[in-house]
N, C-alpha and C positions, 0 to 999 in steps of 0.2 A: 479189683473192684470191691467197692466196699458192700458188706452184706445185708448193712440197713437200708433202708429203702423209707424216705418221706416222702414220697410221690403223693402221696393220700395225704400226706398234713400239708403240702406246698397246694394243692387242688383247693382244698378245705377255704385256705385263706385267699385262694386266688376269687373263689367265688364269690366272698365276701367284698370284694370288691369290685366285681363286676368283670374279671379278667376271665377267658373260658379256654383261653389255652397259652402252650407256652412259649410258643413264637410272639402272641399278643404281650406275655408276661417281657420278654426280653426288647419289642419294642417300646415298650413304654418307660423299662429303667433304661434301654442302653443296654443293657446287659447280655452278652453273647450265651448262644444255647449251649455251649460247653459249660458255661462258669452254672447256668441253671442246673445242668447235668448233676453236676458238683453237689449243689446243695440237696438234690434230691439223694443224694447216696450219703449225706452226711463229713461231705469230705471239707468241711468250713477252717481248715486249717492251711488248704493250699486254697484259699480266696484270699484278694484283695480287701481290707477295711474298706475301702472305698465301691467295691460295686456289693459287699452287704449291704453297706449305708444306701445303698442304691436301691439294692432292693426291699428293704425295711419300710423304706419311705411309700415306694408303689403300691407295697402289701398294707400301708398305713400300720403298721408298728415300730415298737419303738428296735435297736439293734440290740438289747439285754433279752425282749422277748423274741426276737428271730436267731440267738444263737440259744437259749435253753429249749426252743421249739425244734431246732436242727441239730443240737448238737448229738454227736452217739456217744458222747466221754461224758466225764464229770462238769459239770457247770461250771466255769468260773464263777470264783468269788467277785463281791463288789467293789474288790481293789483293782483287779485285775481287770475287769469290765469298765471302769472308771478309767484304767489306764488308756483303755484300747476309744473310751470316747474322747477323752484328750486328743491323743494321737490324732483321730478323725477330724476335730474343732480345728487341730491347727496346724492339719491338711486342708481344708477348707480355706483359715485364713490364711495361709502362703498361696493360696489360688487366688484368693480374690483381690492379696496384694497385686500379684504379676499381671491380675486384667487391669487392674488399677493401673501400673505401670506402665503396661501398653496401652492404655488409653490414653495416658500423659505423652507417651512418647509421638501418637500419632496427632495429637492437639499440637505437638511442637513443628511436625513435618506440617501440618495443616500452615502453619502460621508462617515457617520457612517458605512454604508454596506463595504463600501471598506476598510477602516479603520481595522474592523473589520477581512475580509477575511487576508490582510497583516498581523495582530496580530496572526492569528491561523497559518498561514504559518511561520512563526518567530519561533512559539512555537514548531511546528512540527520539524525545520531544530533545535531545543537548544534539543530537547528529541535526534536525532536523533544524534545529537555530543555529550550526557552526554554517553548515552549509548556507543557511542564507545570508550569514554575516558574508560570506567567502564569496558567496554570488555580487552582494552588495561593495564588498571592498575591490573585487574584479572590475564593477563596472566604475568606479569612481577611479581608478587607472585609467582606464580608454573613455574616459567622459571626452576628453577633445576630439577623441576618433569618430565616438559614437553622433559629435553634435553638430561638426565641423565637417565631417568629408565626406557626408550627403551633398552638402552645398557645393562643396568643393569639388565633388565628381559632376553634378550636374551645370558647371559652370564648363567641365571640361568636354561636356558634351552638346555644349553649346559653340564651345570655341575651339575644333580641332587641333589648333595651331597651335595651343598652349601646353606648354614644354610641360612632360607627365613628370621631371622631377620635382615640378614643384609640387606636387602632390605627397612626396616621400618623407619629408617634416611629420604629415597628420599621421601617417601609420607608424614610422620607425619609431619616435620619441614612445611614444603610450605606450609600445609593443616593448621597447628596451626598460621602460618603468617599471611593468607590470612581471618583466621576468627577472629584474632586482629585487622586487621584494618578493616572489618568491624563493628566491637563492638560484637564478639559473644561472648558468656559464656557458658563452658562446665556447664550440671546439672548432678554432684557428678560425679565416674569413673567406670568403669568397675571394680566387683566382689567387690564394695565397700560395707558394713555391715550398712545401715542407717535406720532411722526411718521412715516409711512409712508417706509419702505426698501424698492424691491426691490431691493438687494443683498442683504439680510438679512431680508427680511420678505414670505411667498405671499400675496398675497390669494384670499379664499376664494370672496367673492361682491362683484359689483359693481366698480365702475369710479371709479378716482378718481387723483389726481397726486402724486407724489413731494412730500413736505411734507405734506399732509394728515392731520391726525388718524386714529388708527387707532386697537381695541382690540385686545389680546393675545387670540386664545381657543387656540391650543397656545403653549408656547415652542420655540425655537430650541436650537441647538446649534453650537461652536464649538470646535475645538484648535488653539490656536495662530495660525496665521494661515490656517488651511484650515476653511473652512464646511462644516460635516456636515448640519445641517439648517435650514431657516430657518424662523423663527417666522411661524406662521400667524396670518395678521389679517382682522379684517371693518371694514368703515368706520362711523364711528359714525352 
């Protein structure tokens, strides 16, 4: 421990400012009650330039008169004090680049956020127009279904006698249109006679081996090279 003691000159100038002790003294620069310890024993050689400057400014002096007021050695010279406020200046301005800098960088996030929210709303308004094209171009497929086999059913309900295949034109054609352009592929036909697939074919009931005769009783479905549905079989 050091054997000078400024407790009475750090007092002196505390109360010139209005400061009355020295928890007050440390919250007001920031400066923790060891680094104050410090100065009151003269030990200004293990302090930071930056929490004297800290405390210079709270005590309202300048840092040339808070180190010949604390120091217990010889005074620096004006070279060397010069030095040490340099240093300080451009401590300072390397600080107040990096707020500068992050201030720029979060202007940038600020702006990607917006950016951002616009893209998702663009995407949302292009889903929300495919989709109605998609609604739109479906029903202009089944427009003969949709205008034609109203009548056509209520005609059939007027005249039991009338044979229901002739009703099969209004549903099959629009239905067979409407899964060409989407790219669909019937898998095999109804009461078709094939070789049993389970890649492409459920069996319904019963037990039997890949190759096997099979009948069709639903069909299947296919786009492209992705299976939507597999055709249901029974064994013959």
């Amino acid at each position: 421990m050091s054997p000078t003691d400024f407790t009475e000159k750090l007092q002196n100038l505390m109360l010139l400012v209005g400061i009355d002790s020295f928890k007050a003294l440390g919250k007001n620069s920031g400066v923790s009650e060891r680094q104050i310890l410090r100065i009151r024993r003269g030990e200004l050689h293990q302090m930071r330039v930056e929490v004297l400057l800290a405390l210079a400014e709270v005590l309202q002096i300048s840092l040339n008169e808070l180190i010949a007021t604390f120091s217990p050695i010889n005074i620096p010279d004006s070279r060397t004090i010069s030095q040490i406020e340099n240093y300080s200046n451009q401590q300072l301005t390397d600080q107040k680049s990096k707020i500068q800098s992050l201030e720029s960088l979060q202007q940038e996030v600020a702006i990607l956020q917006q950016e951002y929210l616009r893209l998702q709303q663009q995407l949302e308004e292009q889903k929300y127009s495919l989709l109605q094209e998609f609604k739109l171009s479906s029903l202009q497929s089944l427009e003969s279904l949709l205008l034609q086999f109203p009548s056509a059913a209520q005609k059939a309900r007027e005249n039991p006698k009338l044979a229901a295949v002739n009703l099969l034109p209004l549903v099959q054609k629009p239905l067979e249109k409407l899964l060409s352009e989407w790219g669909i592929e019937t898998i095999a036909a109804v009461g078709a006679e094939i070789p049993y697939n389970p890649q492409e074919h459920q069996l319904l009931e019963g037990n039997i081996e890949p190759g096997d005769t099979v009948k069709v009783r639903y069909i299947g479905y296919r786009q492209a090279e992705k299976l939507l549905y597999r055709a249901k079989v029974v064994p013959l």
